[in-house]
C-alpha positions in Angstrom: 0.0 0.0 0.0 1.2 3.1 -0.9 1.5 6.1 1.7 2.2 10.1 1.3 5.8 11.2 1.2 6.7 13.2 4.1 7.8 16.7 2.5 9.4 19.6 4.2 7.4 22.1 6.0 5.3 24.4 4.2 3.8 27.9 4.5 0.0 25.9 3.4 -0.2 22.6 3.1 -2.8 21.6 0.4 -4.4 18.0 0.5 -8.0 17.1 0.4 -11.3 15.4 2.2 -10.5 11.3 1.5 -12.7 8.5 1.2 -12.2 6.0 4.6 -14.8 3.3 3.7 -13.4 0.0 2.5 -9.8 -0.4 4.3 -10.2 2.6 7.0 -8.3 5.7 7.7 -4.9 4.2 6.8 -5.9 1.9 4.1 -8.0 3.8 2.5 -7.5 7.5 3.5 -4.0 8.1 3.5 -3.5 5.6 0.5 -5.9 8.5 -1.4 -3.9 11.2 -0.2 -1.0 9.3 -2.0 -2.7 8.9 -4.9 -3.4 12.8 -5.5 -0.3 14.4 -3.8 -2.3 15.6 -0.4 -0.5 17.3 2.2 -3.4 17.0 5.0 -6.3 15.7 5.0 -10.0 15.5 6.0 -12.6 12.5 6.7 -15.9 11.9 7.8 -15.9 9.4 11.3 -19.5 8.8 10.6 -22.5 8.9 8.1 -22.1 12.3 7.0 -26.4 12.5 6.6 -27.2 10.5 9.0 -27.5 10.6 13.3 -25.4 7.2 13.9 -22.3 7.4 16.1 -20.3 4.3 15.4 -17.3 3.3 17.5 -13.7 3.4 16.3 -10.8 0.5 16.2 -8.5 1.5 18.5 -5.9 0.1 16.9 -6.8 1.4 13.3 -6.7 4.8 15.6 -3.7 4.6 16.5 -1.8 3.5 13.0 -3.5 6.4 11.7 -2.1 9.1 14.4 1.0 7.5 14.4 1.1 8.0 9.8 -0.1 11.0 10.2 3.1 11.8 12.9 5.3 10.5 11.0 4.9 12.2 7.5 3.3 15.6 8.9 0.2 15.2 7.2 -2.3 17.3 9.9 -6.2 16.0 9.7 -9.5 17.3 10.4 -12.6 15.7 10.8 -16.2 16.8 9.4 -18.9 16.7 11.7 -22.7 15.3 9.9 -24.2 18.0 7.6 -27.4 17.3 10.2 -26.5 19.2 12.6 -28.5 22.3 13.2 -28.9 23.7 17.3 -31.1 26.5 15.7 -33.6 23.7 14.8 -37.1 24.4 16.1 -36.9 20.6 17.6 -35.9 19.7 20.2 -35.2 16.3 19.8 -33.0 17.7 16.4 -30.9 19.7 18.7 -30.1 16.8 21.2 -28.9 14.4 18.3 -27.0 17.7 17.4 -24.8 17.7 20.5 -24.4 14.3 20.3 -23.3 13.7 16.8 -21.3 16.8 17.2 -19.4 15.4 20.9 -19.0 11.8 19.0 -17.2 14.0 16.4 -15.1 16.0 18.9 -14.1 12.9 20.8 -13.8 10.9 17.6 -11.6 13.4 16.4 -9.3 13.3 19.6 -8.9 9.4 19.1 -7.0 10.0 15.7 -5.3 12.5 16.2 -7.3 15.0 14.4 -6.4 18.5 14.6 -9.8 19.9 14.5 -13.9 19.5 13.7 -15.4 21.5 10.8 -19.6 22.1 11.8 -22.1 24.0 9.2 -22.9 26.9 11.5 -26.6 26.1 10.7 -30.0 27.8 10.4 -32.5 29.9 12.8 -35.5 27.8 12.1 -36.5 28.1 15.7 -37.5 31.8 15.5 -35.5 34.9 16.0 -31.7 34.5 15.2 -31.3 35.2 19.1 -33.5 32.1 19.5 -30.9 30.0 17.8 -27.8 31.4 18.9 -29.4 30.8 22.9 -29.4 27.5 21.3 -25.8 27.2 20.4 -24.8 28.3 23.8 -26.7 25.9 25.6 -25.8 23.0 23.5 -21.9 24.0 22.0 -20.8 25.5 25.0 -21.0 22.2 27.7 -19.0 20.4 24.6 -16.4 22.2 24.5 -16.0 22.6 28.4 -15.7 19.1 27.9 -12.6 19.4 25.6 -11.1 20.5 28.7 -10.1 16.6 29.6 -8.3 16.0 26.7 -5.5 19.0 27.6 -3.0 20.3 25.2 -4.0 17.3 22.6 -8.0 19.1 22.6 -9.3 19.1 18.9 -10.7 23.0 18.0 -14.2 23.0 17.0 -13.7 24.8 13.6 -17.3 27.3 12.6 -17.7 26.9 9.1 -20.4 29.7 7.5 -22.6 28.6 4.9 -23.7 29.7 1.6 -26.0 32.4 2.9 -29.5 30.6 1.8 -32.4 30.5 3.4 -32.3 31.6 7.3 -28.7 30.4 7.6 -27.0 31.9 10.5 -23.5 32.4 9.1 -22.8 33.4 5.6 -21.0 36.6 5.8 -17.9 37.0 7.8 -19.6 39.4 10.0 -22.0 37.0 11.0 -19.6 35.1 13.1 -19.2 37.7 15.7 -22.3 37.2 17.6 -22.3 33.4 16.9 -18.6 33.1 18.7 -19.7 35.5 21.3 -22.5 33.2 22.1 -20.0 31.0 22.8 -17.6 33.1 24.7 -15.0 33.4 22.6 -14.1 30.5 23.8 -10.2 29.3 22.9 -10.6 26.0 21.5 -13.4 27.6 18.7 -11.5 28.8 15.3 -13.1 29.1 12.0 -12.9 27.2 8.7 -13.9 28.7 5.8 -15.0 27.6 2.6 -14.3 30.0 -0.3 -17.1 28.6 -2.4 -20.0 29.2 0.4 -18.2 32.8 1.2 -18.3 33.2 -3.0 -21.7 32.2 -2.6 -22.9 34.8 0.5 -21.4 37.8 -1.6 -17.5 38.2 -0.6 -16.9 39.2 -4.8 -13.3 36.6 -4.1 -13.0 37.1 -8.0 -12.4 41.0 -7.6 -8.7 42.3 -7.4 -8.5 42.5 -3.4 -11.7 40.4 -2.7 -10.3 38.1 -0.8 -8.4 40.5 1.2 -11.4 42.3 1.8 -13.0 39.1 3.2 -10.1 38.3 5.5 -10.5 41.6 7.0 -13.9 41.1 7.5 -13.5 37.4 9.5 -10.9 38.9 11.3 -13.0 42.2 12.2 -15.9 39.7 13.1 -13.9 36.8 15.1 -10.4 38.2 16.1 -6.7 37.6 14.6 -5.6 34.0 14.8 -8.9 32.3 14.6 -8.8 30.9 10.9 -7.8 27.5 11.1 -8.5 25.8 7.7 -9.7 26.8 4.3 -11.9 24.8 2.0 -10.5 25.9 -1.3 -13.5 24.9 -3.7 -14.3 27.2 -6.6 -17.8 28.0 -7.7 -20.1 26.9 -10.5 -22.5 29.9 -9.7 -22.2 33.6 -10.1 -21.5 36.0 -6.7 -24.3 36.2 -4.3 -26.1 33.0 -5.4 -26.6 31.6 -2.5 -25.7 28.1 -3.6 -23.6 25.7 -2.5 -22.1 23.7 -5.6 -18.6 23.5 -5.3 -16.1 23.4 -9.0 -12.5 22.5 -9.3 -9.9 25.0 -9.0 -9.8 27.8 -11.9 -13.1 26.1 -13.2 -16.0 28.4 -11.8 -16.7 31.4 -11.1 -13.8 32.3 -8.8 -10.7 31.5 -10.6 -7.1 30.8 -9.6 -6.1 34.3 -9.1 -8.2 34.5 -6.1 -6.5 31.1 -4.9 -2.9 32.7 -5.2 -4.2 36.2 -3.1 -5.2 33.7 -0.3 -1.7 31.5 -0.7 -0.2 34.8 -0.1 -2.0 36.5 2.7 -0.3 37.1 5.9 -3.6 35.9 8.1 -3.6 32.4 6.1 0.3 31.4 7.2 0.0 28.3 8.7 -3.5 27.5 7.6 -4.2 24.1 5.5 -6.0 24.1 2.2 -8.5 21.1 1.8 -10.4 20.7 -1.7 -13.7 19.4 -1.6 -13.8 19.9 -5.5 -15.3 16.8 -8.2 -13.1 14.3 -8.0 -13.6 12.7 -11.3 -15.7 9.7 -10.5 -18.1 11.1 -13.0 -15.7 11.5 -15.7 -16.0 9.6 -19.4 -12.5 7.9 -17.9 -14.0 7.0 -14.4 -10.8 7.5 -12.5 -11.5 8.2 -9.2 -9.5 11.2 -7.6 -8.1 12.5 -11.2 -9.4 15.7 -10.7 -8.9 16.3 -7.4 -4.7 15.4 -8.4 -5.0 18.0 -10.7 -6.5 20.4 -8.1 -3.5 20.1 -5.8 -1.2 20.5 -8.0 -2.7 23.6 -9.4 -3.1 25.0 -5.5 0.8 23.9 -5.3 1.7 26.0 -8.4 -0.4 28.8 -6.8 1.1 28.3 -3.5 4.5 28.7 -5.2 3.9 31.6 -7.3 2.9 33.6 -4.4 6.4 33.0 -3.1 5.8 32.7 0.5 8.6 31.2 2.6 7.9 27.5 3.9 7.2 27.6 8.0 9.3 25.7 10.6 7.1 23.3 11.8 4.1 23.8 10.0 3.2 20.2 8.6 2.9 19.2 4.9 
């Protein structure tokens, strides 16, 4: 079985969300990173639309921490797209925290660096109905993180696409959703540039993406952006649609990509595509385009010509 090559250091390591079903986390996971040249890496640790909260092998656990050690590959996990504590259900909001803590301690067992969540939706009334919501449910969580010490997964907002009541799409809206939670230190932010795309940050403008950065860091404070989801768009600014293109394929384009690679609030921060991976494809190879995807964020990442960061993982 083929693994990643552990690389030195750099400023962004690029890498993608990998399939786990099959042969597991090692087998299957990091064999995929291989296979397209990712640098860190995502995965789902249950049904990603659906409540269940299976238990992981412990020893498949602990081969994958120990990979992941050894060729600096840092990896995040995705909590279920279900989760929503501004549901107007109760019973919706209970499987929320537990889906969401399985995900948190899941995360801890593999070594994972972090958990993206969808921020969600007020359907339960007023916005301040639902963010009452998220500090009731989110808050005890990551209190709970508190056991785990220095080795604590973050819990890692990510805004939507800005439909329908959705409680984070622009930048700004995650100041009052992290102040409902404290601003509490183990909460950063991941953001996908295809939902911000989506909410109305014009990425594809000269300075767009500066402009956004400002914004999150306005709304959240410096230091909070954790990960990117690099995914272009295949609908115009302000859509409000979430359908992700590969890189320099939509809407966005590459230059955008390069302005991120160089800003001075991303050093440090992973870029994971969740782009088409060519399954679709006349060819039917599995991953092709999501190869082609790194390699163009790579070329990006080198262009902008920031230096590589001791210790930062690739």
């Amino acid at each position: 079985m083929d693994l990643p090559v552990a690389v030195p250091a750099q400023r962004n390591p690029v890498g993608a969300h990998v399939p786990v079903a099959g042969r597991g986390l090692v087998g299957t996971g990091l064999a995929y990173a291989a296979r397209v040249g990712a640098e860190a890496v995502q995965v789902f640790v249950a049904n990603p639309r659906g409540w269940a909260t299976p238990p992981g092998n412990p020893r498949h656990d602990e081969d994958f921490r120990t990979a992941c050690a050894e060729l600096g590959i840092p990896a995040y996990v995705h909590a279920p797209y279900l989760i929503n504590f501004g549901s107007e259900s109760a019973v919706t909001r209970e499987r929320s925290a537990g889906s969401l803590r399985h995900s948190l301690h899941r995360a801890h067992a593999i070594g994972a660096l972090g958990v993206v969540v969808h921020t969600g939706s007020a359907l339960c009334g007023p916005r301040s109905a639902a963010l009452a919501h998220v500090r009731s449910h989110v808050l005890p969580l990551l209190d709970e993180l508190g056991a785990f010490g220095v080795g604590a997964p973050q819990l890692l907002l990510e805004p939507t696409a800005g439909q329908g009541s959705s409680l984070c799409g622009r930048m700004s809206d995650l100041a009052d959703y992290t102040d409902a939670l404290d601003g509490h230190p183990l909460v950063g932010v991941c953001l996908d540039t295809c939902h911000a795309f989506a909410a109305g940050h014009d990425l594809a403008a000269p300075g767009g993406t500066a402009a956004m950065l400002a914004e999150l860091t306005d709304a959240v404070g410096p230091g909070r952006l954790k990960l990117v989801h690099a995914n272009d768009s295949q609908d115009v600014l302000g859509a409000r649609k979430d359908r992700h293109a590969n890189i320099g394929a939509g809407h966005i384009g590459a230059d955008a990509f390069g302005e991120l690679l160089a800003h001075p609030d991303t050093a440090g921060v992973p870029l994971i595509i969740e782009t088409p991976d060519g399954r679709h494809d006349p060819d039917r190879v599995e991953g092709a385009r999501h190869g082609q995807d790194i390699r163009r964020l790579k070329e990006l990442r080198a262009a902008a010509g920031a230096p590589a960061l001791t210790g930062v993982p690739a």
